[in-house]
N, C-alpha and C positions, 0 to 999 in steps of 0.2 A: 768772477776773477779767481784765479789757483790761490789756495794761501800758500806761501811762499816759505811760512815762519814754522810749518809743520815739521814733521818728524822726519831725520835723513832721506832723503830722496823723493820727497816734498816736491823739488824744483822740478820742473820740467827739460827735459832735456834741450840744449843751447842757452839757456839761462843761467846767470848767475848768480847765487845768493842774495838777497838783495842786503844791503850794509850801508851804515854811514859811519866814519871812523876819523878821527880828532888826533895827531900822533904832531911831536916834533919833529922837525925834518932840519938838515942844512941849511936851507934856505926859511926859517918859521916854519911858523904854525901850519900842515897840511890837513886840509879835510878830504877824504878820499871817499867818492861815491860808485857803488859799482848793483849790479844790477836793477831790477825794478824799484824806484823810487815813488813811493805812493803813500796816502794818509798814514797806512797800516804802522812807516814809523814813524809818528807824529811826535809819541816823546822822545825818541831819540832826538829826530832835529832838534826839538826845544831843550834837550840836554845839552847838545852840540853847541848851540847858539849860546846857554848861558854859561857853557866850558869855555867859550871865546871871549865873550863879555868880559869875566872875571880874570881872564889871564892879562887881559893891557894891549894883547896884541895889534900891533898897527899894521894890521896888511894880512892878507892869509890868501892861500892858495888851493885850490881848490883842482881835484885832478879829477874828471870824468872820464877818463880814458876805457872805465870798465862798465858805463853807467848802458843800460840800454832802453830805458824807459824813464819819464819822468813826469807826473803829472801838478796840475796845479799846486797842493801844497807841498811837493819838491822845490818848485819856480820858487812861491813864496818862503820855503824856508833859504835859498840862494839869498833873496832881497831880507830878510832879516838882519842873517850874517854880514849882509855890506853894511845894515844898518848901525851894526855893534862892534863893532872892528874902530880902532883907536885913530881913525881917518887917513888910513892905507888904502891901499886896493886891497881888492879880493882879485887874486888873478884867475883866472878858469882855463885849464892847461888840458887838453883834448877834449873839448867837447865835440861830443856827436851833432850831427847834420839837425836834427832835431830838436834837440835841446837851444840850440841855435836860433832856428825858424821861431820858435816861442819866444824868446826873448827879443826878435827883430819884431813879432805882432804885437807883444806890449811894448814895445817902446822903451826895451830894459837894456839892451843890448850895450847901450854906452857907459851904462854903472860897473860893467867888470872892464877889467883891459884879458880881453882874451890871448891866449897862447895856442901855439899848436902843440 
């Protein structure tokens, strides 16, 4: 696998940095996922998760619109965050074709209310 996290120009070209980022928004709390999501940022998610925890938020939104890869503990850190969320949705607003399929073969797909 490329490391992703190396020095400028690391990424492979058509890739996106990969990133997980926590910001207010309008609408709450958004988590915004964009390129290859994979172990490599484990503490982040689990930053992420205990930023959401502590904040009370009841609901959070989740935008994939940039995400292009996501593997197992990406899914699992998605099902955390439904976990800890103050009994809102987690809404997931563009996900990819993919991201999709996995959550229809676990059996996950009804824990968000998805967006386009």
């Amino acid at each position: 696998m490329t490391d992703l996290t190396g020095a400028p120009g690391a990424v492979p070209e058509g890739h996106r940095s990969p990133s997980i980022r926590a910001d207010e928004g309008p609408d709450g709390l958004v988590v915004t996922l964009a390129g290859e999501i994979d172990a490599s940022l484990r503490p982040v998610m689990d930053e992420v998760v205990e930023s959401v925890a502590r904040s009370g938020a009841h609901g959070v939104l989740v935008d994939a619109g940039a995400l292009s890869y996501i593997d197992s503990v990406g899914v699992s850190f998605l099902l955390r965050l439904r976990e800890h969320v103050g009994g809102g949705p987690v809404r997931v607003r563009r996900a990819p074709a993919a991201l999709l399929h996995v959550l229809d073969i676990i059996g996950a797909t009804n824990r968000f209310a998805l967006e386009p």
